[in-house]
N, C-alpha and C positions, 0 to 999 in steps of 0.2 A: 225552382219551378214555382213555387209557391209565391217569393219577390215577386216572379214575371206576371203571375196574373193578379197581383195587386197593383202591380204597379199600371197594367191595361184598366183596372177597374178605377183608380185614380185621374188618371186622364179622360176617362169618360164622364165621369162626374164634372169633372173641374172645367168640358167643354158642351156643358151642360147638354150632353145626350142622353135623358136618360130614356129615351125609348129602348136605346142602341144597349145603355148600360143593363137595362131589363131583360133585352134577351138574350144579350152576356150573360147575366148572374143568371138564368133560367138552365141556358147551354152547360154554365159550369156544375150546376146539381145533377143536369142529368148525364156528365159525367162524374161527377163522384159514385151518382145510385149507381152508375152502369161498375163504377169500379166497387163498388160494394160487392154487386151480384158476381162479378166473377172473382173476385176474392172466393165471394161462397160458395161459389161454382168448384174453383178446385180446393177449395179446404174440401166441400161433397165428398168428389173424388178421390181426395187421399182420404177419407176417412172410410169410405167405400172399399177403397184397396184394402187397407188394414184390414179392414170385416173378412174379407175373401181370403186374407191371406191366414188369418186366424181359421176359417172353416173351413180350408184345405188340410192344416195341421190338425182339426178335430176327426174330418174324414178320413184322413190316414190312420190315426189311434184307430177311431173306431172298425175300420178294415182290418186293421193288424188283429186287434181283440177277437171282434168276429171269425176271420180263418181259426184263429188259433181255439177255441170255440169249436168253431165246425169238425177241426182234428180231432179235440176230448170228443164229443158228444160221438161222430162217427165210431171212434175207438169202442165207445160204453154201448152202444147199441148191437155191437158186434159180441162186444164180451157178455152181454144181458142174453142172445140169442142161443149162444152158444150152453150159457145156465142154463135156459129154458129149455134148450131140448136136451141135458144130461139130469133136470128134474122130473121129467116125463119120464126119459126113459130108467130111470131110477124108479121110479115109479112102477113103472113096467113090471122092474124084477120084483120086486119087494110084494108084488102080487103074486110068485111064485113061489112065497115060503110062507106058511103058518106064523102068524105073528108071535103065537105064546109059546110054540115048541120048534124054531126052526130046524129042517135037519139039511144038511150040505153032506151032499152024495157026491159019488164020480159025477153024475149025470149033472148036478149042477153046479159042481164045483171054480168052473170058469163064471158061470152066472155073478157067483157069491163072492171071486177074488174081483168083479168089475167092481161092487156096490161104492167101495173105498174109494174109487177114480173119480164117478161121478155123482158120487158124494159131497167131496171136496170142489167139484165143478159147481154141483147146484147151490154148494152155500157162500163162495165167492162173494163178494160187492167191489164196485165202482163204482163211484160219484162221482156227479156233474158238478166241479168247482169254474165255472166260468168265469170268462173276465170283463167285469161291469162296470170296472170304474169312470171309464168316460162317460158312458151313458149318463150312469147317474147324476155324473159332476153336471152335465150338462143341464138334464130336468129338473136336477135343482137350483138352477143358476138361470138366471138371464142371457146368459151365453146361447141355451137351445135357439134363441132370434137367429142366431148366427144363422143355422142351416136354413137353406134356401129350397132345398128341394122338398116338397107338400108330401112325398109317396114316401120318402126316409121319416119324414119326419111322425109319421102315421105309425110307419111299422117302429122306430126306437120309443115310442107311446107305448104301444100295444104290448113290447118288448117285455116288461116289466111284470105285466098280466100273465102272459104265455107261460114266463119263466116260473114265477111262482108258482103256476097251477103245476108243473114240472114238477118242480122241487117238494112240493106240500107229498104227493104222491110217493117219489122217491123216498120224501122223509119217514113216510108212512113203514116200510119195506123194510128202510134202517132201523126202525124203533124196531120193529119186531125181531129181527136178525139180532141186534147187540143184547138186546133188554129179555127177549122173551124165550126165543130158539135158544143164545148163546149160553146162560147160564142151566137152560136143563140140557143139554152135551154136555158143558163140561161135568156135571154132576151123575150122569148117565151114560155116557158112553166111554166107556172101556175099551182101550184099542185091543188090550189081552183078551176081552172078552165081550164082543160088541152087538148080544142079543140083543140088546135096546135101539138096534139099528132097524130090525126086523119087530121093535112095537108098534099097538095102533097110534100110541102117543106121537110117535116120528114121522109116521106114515102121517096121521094129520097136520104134523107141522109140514111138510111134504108138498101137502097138499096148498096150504098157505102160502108155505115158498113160489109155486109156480104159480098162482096166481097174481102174487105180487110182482113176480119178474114179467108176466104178462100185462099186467097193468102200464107198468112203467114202460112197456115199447106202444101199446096204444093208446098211452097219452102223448106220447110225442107224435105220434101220427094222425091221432086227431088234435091235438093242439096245435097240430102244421110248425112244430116247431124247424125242422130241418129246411122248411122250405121259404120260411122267415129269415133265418139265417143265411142262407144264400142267396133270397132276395136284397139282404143291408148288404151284404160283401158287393153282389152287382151294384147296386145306387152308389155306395163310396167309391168304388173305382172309376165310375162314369161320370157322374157329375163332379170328381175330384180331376177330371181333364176336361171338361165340359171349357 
């Protein structure tokens, strides 16, 4: 190909046209430019594809991560509820005996064999271990360009915030359950002999208890965490068939 228009461009010279040659050699630039451009054209395109084809495989992790996600957090909110009203009602009893001198009668002897039950209810933990690693790989990588959709890309930003204000709260709950509760029971409470179940000292950790396990369902409901997380599940699935 390359012969053939030189050898046109030859013959035009040599019968001295060069009007003729000029707007030959003009014709043959603006095909090369034009073959330039769609060169670039579909080099664009595949490289465009690749892009999409990579952010479909980040919106799939991330939907995987997220459901699975959605299951712990559902589970832990369940199981935190459930604390919450056997520390109340733990509470309840424990207003029914004299801290310093408890006495367990017939009359409240079913009272007194429940404390044990939901006892061990109100001092339970579950933790939120989520799965963050796409996120993160993402926000910290130039990869985040990848995603196209504005409203995913808003809430896996915001993500990172919501979470932590979670977590800082929960953490709060743990320190005190392993660090502060946990070492005066074990030094205090006697299963043979469990007056210190019915102290003021309990009853105020008690009291601490359900406030922290209160904390922690109304951070998630004012942090709108649940409702975060079902809104990335919907955006990965929609714009991953988009």
């Amino acid at each position: 190909m390359i012969k053939f228009f030189s050898k046109i461009r030859q013959k035009l010279l040599s019968g001295n046209k060069f009007s003729t040659y000029l707007l030959y050699a003009i014709g043959e630039i603006v095909l090369v430019v034009i073959g330039i451009l769609i060169a670039i054209q579909v080099n664009n395109h595949y490289e465009k594809k690749k892009e999409r084809s990579k952010e479909q495989a980040y919106l799939k992790e991330i939907n995987l991560d997220f459901k699975s996600n959605k299951e712990q957090l559902d589970s832990i909110i369940a199981y935190n509820k459930v604390s919450l009203h056997a520390g109340r009602r733990l509470q309840e009893i424990l207003k029914k005996f004299d801290a310093d001198n408890p006495k367990i009668t017939a009359g409240n002897r079913k009272l007194a064999d429940s404390i044990g039950y939901y006892n061990n209810l109100a001092w339970r933990n579950k933790s939120f271990n989520p799965k963050n690693g796409t996120v993160e790989a993402l926000l910290n990588s130039s990869s985040f360009d990848l995603i196209t959709n504005d409203t995913l890309r808003r809430n896996l930003i915001s993500w990172r915030d919501v979470l932590g204000d979670y977590l800082e709260e929960e953490q709060f709950s743990i320190d005190f359950l392993f660090r502060e509760y946990g070492p005066w029971a074990r030094a205090n409470i006697d299963p043979k002999a469990a007056k210190a179940l019915f102290s003021v000292q309990n009853r105020n950790y008690l009291f601490k208890r359900i406030g922290d396990l209160n904390n922690n369902l109304t951070t998630v409901k004012e942090e709108g965490i649940v409702d975060m997380i079902n809104e990335i599940i919907r955006l990965t699935e929609t714009t991953a068939h988009d």
